[in-house]
N, C-alpha and C positions, 0 to 999 in steps of 0.2 A: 504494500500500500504506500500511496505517496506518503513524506516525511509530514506535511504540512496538514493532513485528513485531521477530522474530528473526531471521525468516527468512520469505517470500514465494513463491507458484507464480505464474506467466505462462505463458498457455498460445501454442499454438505462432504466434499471430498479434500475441506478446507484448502481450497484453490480460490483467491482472491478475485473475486467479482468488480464489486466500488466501491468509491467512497464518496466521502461529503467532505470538504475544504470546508477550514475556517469561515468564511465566506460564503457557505453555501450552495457553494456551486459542484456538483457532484458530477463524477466520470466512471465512465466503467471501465476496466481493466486494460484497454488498449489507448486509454487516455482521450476518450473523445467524450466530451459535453455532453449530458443526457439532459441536463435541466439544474434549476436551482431553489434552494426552501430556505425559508427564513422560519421562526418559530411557528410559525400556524399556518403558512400559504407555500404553495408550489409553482414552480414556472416550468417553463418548458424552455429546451435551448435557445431559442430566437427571444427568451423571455418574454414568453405570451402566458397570462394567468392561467391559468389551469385547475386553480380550486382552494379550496381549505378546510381549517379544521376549526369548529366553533364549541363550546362545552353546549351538552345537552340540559336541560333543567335543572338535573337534581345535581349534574356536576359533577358526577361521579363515571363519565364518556363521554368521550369526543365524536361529534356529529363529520364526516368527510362529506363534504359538497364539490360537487364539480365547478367546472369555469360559469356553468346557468345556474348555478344554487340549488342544483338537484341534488338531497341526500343517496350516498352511495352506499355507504357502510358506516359502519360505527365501531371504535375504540375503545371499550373499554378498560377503565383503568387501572381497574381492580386487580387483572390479573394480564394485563397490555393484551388483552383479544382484539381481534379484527374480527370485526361479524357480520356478513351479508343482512341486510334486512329481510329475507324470510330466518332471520336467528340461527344460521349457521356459523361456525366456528371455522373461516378462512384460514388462520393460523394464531400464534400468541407467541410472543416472546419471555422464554422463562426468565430467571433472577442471575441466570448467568450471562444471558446473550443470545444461548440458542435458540433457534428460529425453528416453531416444532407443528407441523399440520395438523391436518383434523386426527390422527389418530396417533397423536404425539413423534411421526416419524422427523425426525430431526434433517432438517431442507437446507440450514446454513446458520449462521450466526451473525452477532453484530459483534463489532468490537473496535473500541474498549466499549463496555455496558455498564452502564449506571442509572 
């Protein structure tokens, strides 16, 4: 991973996928631009909005909306789930980093995780 990342994805045969730069601006493994996030919003390489993330009522999950304000999925933060809204379990990230699908099989990691 580059020296300057924030944070890093390896996927599950821990071969280095991307990163996110200080800055936001994240690359996949051959070094080319995929887009950029800042705490709640995402762009896309030519930085064109792409969407965000907004707390849902109780606060306790993050709403994902596309670039038209259409909810896509949701965040939970309880346990960092990604959940389709028909209430499916997309993936979660455990307390170490790995990156674990609907039936905990372990898809890649983040790192460093905090």
């Amino acid at each position: 991973a580059p020296m300057d990342c924030q944070w890093a994805v390896y996927g599950r045969d821990d071969d280095y996928r991307s990163s996110c730069a200080k800055d936001g601006c994240v690359t996949n493994n051959r070094g080319m631009i995929l887009g950029y996030l800042t705490e709640t919003q995402a762009g896309s390489a030519s930085e064109e909005f792409l969407g965000e993330l907004e707390p849902d009522a109780t606060g306790s999950a993050l709403n994902a909306l596309d670039g038209q304000d259409t909810h896509i999925c949701t965040l939970h933060l309880d346990g960092c789930r990604l959940v389709s809204l028909e209430g499916s379990t997309l993936c979660e990230v455990d307390r170490s980093g790995r990156i674990l699908g609907p039936r905990s099989q372990v898809l890649g990691e983040v790192r460093p995780f905090s």
